[in-house]
C-alpha positions in Angstrom: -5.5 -51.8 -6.8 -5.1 -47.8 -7.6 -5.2 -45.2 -5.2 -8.5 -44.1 -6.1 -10.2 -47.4 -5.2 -7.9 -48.6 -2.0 -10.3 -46.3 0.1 -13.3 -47.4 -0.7 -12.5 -51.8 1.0 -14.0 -52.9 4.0 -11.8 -52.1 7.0 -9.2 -49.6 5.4 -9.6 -46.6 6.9 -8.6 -48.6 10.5 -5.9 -50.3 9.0 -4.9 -46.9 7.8 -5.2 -45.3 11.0 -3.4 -48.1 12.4 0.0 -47.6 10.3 0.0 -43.9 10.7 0.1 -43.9 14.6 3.0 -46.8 14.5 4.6 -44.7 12.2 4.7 -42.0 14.7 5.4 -44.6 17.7 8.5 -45.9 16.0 10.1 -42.3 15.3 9.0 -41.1 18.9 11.1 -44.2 19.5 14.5 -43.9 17.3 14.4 -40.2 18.8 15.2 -41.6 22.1 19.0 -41.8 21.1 19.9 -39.1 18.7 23.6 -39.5 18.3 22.9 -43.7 18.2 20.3 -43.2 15.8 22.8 -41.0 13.7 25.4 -43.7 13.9 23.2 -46.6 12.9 22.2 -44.0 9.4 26.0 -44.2 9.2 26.7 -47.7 9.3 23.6 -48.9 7.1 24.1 -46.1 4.2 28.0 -46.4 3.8 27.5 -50.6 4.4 24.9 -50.9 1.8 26.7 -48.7 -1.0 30.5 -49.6 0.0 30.7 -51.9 -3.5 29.4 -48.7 -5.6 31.6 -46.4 -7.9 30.8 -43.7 -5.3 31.5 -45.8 -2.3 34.5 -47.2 -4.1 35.8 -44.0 -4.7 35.5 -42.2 -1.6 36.3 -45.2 0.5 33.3 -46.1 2.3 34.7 -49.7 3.5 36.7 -47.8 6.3 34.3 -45.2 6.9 33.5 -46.1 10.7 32.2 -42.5 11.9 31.1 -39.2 11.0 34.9 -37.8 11.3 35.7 -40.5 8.6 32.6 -39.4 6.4 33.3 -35.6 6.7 36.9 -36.2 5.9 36.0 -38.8 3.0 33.2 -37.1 1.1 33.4 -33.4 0.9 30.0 -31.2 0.7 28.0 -31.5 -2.5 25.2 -30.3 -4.3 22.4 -31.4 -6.8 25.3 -30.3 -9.9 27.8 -32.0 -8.2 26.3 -35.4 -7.9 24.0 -35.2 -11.7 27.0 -36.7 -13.7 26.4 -40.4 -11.9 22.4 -39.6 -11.8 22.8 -38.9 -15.6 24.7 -42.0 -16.2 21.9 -43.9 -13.8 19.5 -42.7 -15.7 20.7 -43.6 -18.7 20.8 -47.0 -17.8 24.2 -47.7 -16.1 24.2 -49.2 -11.9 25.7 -49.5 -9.0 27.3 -46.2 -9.3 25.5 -43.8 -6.2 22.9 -46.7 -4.4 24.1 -50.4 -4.6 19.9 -50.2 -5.0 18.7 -49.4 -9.1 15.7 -46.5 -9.3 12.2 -47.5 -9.7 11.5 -44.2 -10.4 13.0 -40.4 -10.6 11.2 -37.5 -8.2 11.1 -34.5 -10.2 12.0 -30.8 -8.5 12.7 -27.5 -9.9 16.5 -26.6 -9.1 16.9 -22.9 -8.7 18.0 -22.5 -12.4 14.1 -23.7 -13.4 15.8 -27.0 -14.7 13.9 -30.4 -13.8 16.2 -32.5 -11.5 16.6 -35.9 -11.6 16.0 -37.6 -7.9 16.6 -41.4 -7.9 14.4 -43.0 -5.8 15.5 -46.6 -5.0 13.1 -49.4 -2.8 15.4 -49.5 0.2 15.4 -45.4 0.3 11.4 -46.1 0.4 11.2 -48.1 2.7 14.1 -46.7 5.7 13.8 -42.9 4.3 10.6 -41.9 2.9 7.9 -44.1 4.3 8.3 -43.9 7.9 8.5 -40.3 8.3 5.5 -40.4 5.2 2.9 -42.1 7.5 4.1 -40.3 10.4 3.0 -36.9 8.8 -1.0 -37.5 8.9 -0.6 -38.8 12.4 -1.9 -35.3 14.1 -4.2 -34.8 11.1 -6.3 -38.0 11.7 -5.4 -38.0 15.4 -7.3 -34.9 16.0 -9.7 -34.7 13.1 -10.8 -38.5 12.8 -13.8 -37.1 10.5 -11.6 -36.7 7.7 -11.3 -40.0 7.3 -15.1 -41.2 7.3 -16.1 -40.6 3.4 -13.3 -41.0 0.9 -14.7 -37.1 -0.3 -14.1 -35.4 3.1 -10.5 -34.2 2.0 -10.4 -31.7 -1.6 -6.2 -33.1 -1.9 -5.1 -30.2 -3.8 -1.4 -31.9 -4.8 -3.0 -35.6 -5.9 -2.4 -35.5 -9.4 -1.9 -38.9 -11.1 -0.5 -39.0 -14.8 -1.7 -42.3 -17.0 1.3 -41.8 -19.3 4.3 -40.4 -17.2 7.3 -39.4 -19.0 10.4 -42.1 -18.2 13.9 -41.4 -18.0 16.2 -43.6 -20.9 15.9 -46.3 -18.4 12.5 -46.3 -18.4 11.7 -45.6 -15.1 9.1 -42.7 -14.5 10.1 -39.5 -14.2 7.5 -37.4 -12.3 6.2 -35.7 -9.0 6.2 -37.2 -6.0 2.5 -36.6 -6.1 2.0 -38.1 -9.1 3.4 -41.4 -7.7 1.4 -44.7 -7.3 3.0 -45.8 -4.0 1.4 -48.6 -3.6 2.0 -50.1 -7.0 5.3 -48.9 -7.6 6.4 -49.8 -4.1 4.1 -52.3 -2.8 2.7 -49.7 0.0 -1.0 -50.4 -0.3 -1.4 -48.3 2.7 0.3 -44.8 1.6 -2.7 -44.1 -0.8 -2.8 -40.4 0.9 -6.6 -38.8 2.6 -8.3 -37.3 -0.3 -7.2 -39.8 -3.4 -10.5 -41.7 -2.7 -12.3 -39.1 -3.4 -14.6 -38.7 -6.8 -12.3 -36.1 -8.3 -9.3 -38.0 -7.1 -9.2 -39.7 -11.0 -11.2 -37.2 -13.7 -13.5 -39.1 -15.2 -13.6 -37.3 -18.8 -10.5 -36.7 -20.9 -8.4 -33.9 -20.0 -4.8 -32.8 -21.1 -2.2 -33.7 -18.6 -0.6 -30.5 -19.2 -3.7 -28.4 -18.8 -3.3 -27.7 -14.8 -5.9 -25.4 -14.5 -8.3 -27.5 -16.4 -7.9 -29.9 -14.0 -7.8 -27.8 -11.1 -11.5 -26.1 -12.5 -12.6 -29.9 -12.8 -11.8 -30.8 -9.4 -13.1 -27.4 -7.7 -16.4 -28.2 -9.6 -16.9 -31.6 -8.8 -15.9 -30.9 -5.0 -18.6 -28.3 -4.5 -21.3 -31.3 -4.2 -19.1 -32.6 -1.1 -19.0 -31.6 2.0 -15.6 -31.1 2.8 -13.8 -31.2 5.6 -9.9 -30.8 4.9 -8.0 -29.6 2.2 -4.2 -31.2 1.7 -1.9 -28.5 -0.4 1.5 -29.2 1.0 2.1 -25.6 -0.9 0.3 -23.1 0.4 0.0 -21.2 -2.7 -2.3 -24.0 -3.8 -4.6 -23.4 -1.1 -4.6 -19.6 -1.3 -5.4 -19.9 -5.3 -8.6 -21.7 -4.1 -10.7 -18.6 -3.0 -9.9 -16.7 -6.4 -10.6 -19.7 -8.6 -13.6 -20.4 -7.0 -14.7 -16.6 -7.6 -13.2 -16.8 -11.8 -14.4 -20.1 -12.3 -18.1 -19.1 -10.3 -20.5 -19.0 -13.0 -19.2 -21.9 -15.0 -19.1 -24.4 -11.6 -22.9 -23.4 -11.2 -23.6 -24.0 -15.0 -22.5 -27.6 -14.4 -24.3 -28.7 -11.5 -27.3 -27.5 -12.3 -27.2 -29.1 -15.6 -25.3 -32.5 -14.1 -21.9 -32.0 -16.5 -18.4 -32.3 -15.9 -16.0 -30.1 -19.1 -19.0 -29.7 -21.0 -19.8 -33.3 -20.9 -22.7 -35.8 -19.2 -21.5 -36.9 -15.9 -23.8 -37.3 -13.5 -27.6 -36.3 -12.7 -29.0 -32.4 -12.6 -28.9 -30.9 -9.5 -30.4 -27.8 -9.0 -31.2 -27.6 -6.0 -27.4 -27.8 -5.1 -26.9 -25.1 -8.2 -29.3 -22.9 -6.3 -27.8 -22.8 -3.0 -24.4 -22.2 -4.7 -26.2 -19.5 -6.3 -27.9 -17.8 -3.3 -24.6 -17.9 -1.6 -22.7 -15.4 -4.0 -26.1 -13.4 -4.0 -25.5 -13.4 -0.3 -22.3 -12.2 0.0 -21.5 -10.3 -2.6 -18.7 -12.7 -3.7 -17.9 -16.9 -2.7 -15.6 -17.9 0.3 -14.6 -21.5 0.7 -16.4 -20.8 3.9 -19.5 -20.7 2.6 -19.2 -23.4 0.2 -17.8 -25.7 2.7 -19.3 -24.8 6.7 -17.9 -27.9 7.9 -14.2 -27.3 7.0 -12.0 -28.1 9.8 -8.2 -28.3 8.4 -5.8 -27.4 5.6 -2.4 -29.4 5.6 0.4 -27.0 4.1 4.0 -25.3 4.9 3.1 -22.9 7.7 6.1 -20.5 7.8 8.3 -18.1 5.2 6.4 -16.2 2.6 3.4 -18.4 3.9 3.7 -17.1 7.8 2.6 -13.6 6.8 -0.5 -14.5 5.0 -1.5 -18.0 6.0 -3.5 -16.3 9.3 -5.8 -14.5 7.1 -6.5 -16.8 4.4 -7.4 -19.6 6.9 -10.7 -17.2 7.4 -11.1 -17.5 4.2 -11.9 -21.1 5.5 -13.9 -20.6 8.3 -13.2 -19.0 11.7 -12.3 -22.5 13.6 -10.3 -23.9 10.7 -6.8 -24.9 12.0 -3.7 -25.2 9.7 -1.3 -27.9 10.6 2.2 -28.0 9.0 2.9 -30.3 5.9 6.2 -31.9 7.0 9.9 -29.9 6.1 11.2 -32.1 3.4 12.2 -31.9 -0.2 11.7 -34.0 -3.1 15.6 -35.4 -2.2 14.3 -36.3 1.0 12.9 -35.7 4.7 14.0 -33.0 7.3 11.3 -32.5 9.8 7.8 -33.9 10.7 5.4 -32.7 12.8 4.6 -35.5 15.4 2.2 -33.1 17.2 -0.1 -29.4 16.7 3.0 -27.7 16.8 1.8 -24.7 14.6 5.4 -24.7 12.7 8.0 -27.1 13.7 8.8 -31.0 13.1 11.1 -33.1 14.8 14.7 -33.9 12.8 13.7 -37.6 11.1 16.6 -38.9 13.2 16.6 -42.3 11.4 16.2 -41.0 7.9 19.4 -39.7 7.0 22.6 -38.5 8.5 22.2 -34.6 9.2 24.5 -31.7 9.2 23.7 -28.3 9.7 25.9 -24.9 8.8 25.2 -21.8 9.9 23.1 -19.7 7.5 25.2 -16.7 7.8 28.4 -18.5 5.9 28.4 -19.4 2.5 28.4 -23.3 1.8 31.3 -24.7 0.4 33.2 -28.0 -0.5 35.2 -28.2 2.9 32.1 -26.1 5.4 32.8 -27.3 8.3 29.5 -29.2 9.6 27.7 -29.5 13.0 25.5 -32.7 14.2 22.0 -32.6 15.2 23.0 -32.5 18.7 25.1 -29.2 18.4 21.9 -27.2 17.3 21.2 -24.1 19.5 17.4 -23.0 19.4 16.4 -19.5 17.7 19.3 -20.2 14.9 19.3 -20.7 10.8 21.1 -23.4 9.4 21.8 -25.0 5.9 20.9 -28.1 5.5 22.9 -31.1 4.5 21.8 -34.6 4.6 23.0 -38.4 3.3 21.1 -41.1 2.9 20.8 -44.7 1.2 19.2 -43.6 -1.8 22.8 -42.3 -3.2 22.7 -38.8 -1.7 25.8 -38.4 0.1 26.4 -35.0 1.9 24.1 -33.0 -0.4 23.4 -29.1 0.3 19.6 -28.8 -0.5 19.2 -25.6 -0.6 17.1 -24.7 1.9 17.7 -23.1 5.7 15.6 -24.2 8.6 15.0 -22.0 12.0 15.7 -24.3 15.0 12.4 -23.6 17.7 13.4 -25.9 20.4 14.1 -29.3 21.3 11.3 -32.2 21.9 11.5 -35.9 22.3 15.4 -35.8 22.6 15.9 -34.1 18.8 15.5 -30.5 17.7 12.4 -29.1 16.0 13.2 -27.1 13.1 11.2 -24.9 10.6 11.9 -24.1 7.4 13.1 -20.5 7.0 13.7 -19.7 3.3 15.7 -20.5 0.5 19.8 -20.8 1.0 20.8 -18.1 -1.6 20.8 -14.5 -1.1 20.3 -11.4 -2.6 22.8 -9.1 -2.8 23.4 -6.2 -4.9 25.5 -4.1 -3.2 27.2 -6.5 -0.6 23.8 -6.8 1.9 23.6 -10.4 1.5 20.3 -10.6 2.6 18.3 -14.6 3.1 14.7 -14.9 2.7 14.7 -15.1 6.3 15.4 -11.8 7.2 13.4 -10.8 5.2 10.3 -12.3 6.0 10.8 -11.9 10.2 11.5 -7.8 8.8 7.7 -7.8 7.0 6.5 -9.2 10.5 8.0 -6.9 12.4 6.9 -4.0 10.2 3.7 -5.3 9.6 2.6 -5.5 13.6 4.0 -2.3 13.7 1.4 -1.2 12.0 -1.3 -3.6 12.6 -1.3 -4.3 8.6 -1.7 -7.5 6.6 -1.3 -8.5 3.4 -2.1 -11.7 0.6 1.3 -11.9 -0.4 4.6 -9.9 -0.8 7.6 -10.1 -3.7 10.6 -7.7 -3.7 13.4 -7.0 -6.4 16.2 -4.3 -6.5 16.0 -1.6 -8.7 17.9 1.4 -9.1 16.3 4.4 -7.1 16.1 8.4 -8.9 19.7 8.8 -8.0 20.9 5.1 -9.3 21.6 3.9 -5.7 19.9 0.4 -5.9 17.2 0.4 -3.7 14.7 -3.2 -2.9 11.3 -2.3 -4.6 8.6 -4.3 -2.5 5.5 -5.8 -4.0 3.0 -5.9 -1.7 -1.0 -6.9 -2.3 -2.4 -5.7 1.0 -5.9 -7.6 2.4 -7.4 -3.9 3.1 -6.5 -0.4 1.9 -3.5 1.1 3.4 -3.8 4.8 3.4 -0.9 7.0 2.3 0.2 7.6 5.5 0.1 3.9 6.7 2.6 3.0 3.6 4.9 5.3 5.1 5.4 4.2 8.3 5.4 0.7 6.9 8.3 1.7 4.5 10.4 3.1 7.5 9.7 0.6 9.7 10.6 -1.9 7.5 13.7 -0.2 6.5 14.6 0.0 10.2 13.7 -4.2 10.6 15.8 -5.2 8.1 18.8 -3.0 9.5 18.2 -4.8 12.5 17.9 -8.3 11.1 20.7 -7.9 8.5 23.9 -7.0 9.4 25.3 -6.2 5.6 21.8 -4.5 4.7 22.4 -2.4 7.5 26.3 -1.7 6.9 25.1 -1.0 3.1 22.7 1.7 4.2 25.1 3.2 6.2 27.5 3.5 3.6 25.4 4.9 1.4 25.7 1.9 -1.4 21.5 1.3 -0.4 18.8 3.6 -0.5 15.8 3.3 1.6 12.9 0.9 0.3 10.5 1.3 -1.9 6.4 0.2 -1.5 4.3 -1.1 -4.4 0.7 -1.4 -3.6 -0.5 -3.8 -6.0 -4.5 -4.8 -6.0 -5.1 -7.6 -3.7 -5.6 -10.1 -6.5 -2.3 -10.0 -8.2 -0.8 -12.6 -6.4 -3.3 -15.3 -6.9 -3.9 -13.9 -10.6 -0.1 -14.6 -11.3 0.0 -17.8 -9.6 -2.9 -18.7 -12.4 -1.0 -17.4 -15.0 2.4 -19.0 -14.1 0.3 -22.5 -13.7 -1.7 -21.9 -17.0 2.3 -21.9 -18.8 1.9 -25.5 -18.3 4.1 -25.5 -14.8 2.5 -28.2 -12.1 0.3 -26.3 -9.3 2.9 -27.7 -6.9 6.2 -26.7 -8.2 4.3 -22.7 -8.1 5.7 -22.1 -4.8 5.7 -18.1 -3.3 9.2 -16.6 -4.4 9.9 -13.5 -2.4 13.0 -12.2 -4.6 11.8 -12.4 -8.0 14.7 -10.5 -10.1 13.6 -11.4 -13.4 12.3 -8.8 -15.2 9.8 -10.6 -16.9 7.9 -12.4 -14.0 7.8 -9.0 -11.7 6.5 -7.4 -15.0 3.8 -9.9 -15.2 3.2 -9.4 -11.3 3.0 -5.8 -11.1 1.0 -5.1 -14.3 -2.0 -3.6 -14.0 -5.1 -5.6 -13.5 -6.8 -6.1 -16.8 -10.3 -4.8 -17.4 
């Protein structure tokens, strides 16, 4: 039974409800102990993998505790460990997981490459799937009504393929998204809310690589639901949703007054829908998802970096009582944080997951970092991230740097912060991080907002790099409000970034620059970078965007 159809048996939706609360129960549970929960990671990952080349290798029959590990297997990343996944992939075992792949996640490394993420059944089932149910606990928990028609949730990041590419194994090689849980893993259960819905599987032909088509499809076919919750786990895939409603207006009206789906017969006329849709733009001058759907009551995305500064605004876009609950702080190699409660940002460390280590974000990562535990957190800090777990991950930098908010439940509650890598021209060495806690700063300063921001260095009228930002701000900013921005984001970053302000002061940095771009470029990009044939859900929000070519196609101006 496929994902589209699980949601429609008698009795699902309680037996649904059912495994996501345990979910939650169990983790609350394992939290109880950190340091034993740790341990136990420890025991099972190196017991179960001790006969592999990798296990062989770096002794993993005598490796009894995390001093052993540390001193065993030095700190890796996603280049470090490819040469077994290749040779996985290509057929060979038992070289990282005692456990062969049933599949490969895809993710965009940082160089635009597609990586290769094995995904064996024993990571599934002590990794992925507990801290995977345990994500929609405070979603259904508090908004049961999401649950009551298969067509209450638009799932913006559901996007099955018929035909997925494999790997020379044969195993697919795809999104985790595009994964059939349940029949690739016998998880009849983890069919997510929203892939019951009508527009879950299109029902005319469509090129898989033809991501907006799809999008259009499913936009227009939503529209005749009433819809209560949309899932994006990106949040530039919800905030693409008011300007693709707005370009794709007068065609979604066309076809439900005349009953079509892509230009085809799909269901019966209905005009009097196509009339209200109408009378709505006539209305208002232009279409909110508001008005389309009144009864919203949640979106399910990442709630902080880039996303923090515009996420309060666009959830108006929504409707004024629409709460945005955080999609949990993982990666396609695996979990960090999930959100057991409405915490607007944070998710408590999946404890029983993986084995965790943390560096501070201020030093560079390398082979021999020295590591802390879980337990040695301190709250209001960045870290790296570094995890291990049973899939055949072993001490892998992911790339990304999580904020620690507090502690809860006997583990810390982290949010993601930004990327790990820096820019750094002239020796300022400034993370995404600082940058985006800067733009607050500046931003209340001013009382300004914005749809989304981008910066790059450039060299200023003298040749003293400056950073250039790309800003599309959600109201006009008058000459003199730029200004004051400019400075008081020049002064935020001094005071965020030790080497930014050290460069300024020697003279190496000029002062920023401000580019007001119109306050569609962001979402007008994000179109064009998904119409290149890249999946909706690998378009994330990039705030340094060196390359020429992408700012170029950013910052040009909007076409008549």
């Amino acid at each position: 039974m496929n994902a589209s159809s699980v949601w429609h048996t008698p009795g699902h939706t309680g037996r649904y409800r059912g495994r996501v609360f345990a979910a939650r129960e169990r983790l609350a549970g394992e939290h109880a102990d950190l340091r034993d929960a740790q341990q136990r990671v420890l025991t099972d990952l190196v017991g179960f993998n001790a006969s592999t080349t990798f296990g062989r290798k770096h002794d993993f029959g005598r490796t009894l505790t995390m001093d052993d590990f540390r001193s065993a297997v030095p700190v890796r990343d996603y280049s470090d460990h490819a040469p077994l996944i290749e040779r996985t992939a290509a057929g060979e075992r038992n070289l990282l997981s005692a456990d062969a792949p049933a599949v490969y996640f895809t993710s965009s490394g940082s160089t635009g490459a597609h990586k290769k993420v094995p995904v064996t059944p024993r990571f599934m089932k002590t990794t992925f799937m507990p801290f995977y149910f345990a994500a929609w606990a405070p979603l259904i928990e508090h908004f049961p009504d999401v649950l009551d028609r298969p067509d209450a949730v638009l799932n913006l990041k559901h996007d099955p393929l018929g035909a997925p590419p494999t790997t020379a194994d044969g195993r697919p090689h795809v999104g985790a998204s595009q994964v059939d849980f349940g029949a690739r893993f016998g998880e009849p259960l983890s069919a997510e809310p929203g892939t019951g819905a009508p527009w879950a599987a299109l029902a005319v032909p469509t090129d898989p690589g033809d991501h907006l088509e799809r999008a259009y499809l499913r936009l227009r076919l939503a529209v005749q639901s009433d819809v209560r919750c949309l899932i994006g786990i990106n949040p530039a895939m919800i905030a693409a949703v008011p300007y693709q409603l707005n370009l794709w207006w007068p065609r979604i009206v066309k076809e439900v007054r005349d009953g079509t789906l892509g230009g085809l017969p799909h269901r019966d006329p209905d005009p009097g829908r196509a009339a209200e849709l109408e009378q709505l733009a006539e209305y208002f001058g232009t279409v909110r998802p508001a008005h389309v759907w009144p009864r919203m009551r949640a979106l399910f995305c990442w709630t902080t970096g880039v996303a923090s500064l515009y996420l309060p605004a666009l959830r108006e876009e929504f409707g004024s009582g629409v709460t945005v609950l955080p999609a949990p702080v993982a990666a396609s190699e695996g979990p960090v944080g999930v959100a057991l409660d409405r915490h607007a940002s944070a998710g408590s460390l999946v404890a029983s997951a993986s084995v965790y280590e943390f560096v501070p974000a201020d030093q560079d990562l390398a082979p021999d970092s020295a590591t802390l535990l879980p337990h040695e957190l301190e709250a209001g800090h960045d870290y790296h991230v570094i995890f291990s777990h049973v899939g055949g991950l072993y001490r892998y930098a992911v790339g990304d740097v999580v904020r620690v908010v507090d502690t809860a439940g006997g583990v810390p509650r982290v949010e993601y912060a930004g990327r790990g890598g820096r820019s750094d021209a002239v020796g300022e060495r400034l993370r995404d991080a600082e940058v985006v806690r800067a733009l607050h700063t500046a931003l209340g300063a001013g009382g300004l907002g914005l749809h989304n921001v981008a910066c790059r260095v450039e060299p200023a009228a003298d040749d003293t790099a400056h950073y250039v930002f790309a800003i599309a701000p959600r109201s006009s900013w008058h000459e003199r409000e730029t200004a004051r921005f400019t400075a008081a984001l020049d002064c935020s970053l001094a005071a965020e970034s030790a080497g930014y302000a050290k460069a300024r002061a020697a003279g190496l940095l000029g002062g920023p620059a401000v580019r007001l771009l119109d306050a569609e470029a962001f979402a007008r990009d994000w179109n064009e970078a998904v119409g290149t044939g890249i999946r909706p859900t690998q378009v994330k929000d990039r705030l340094f965007r060196q390359d020429a070519a992408l700012w170029d196609r950013l910052t040009a101006p909007q076409r008549a």
